[in-house]
C-alpha angles and dihedrals in degrees: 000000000000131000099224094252103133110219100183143021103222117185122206113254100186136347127207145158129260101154087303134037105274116192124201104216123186112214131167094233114112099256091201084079093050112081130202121267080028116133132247135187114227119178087333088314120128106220136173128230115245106170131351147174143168112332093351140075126195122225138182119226113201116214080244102063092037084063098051106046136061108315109247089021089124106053133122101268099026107128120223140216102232125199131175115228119268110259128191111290096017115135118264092227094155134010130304105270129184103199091235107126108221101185141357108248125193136228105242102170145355125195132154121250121182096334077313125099120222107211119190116213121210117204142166129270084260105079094027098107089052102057113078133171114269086012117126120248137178121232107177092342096313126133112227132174101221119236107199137353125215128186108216127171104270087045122281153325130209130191124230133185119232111203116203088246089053098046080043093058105031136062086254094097089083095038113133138177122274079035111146107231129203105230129199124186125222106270091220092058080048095056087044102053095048081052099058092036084061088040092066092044095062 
């Protein structure tokens, strides 16, 4: 379980294969607190720690989650949003997030607003019910309150609002249209939509 505050921007050293698709990423935690088989959120993917040391964790990257999150997300140079998992006591800055990617979303267009920048995410008809103004979303592990929804024909598009602390500690200050996006939906519209689903069954 993670809370979508990013604490730290890793980059991926090396990549390999070893069955799976195993990335080398570097990271300033110290990697002596972080135990193996412990979880860590990267780009809004739950991963689990298979080998460290200092200034780097291992992780292996299933086909399946290759093929279900941003394409070239797991290439030698990408830099990722890094976040600890939540443990008992932590502060609830953000959302609850689950690290399970639910859709690929697009950049459609980036302008500045105020010292802020306004970007505007495209996504398909599949994840349209769950995405609600003022609703908390996660795009790349980050947890974002959502400003306005639009259906469109190929599906939707929803505004968010990038504060200057948020591009300066994520990996969004490199963020550029025509970008692919991990997108995690908020786990209570989850919950809501499978409710009234049953209610209309009963």
């Amino acid at each position: 379980m993670f809370t979508g505050i990013v604490t730290d921007i890793g980059t991926i050293e090396a990549t390999g294969t070893q069955g799976d698709l195993r990335v080398r990423v570097s990271t300033s935690y110290d990697t002596a607190t972080i135990d193996l088989g412990a979880s860590v959120a990267c780009s809004g993917v739950c991963l689990t720690v298979v080998d460290k040391g200092p200034g780097w964790l291992a992780f292996d990257v299933s086909g399946e989650t290759v093929s279900r999150t941003a394409t070239g997300m797991w290439t030698a140079g990408r830099r990722l949003n890094l976040e600890r998992a939540l443990r008992l006591g932590d502060e609830l800055g953000g959302h609850i997030v689950t690290g399970h990617v639910d859709g690929i979303g697009t950049v459609a267009s980036i302008s500045e607003v105020g010292g802020s920048h306004h970007v505007v995410i495209a996504a398909g008809h599949a994840l349209a019910p769950f995405v609600a103004p003022k609703g908390s979303v996660t795009i790349d592990g980050v947890s974002l309150t959502v400003n306005a929804v639009r259906d469109t024909a190929a599906g939707f598009e929803f505004d968010l609002n990038i504060i200057p602390h948020t591009a300066a500690v994520t990996t969004f200050d490199t963020l550029a249209e025509g970008q692919a996006v991990n997108i995690e939906i908020d786990v209570l519209a989850r919950y809501l939509q499978r409710m009234e689903a049953l209610r209309g069954k009963s």
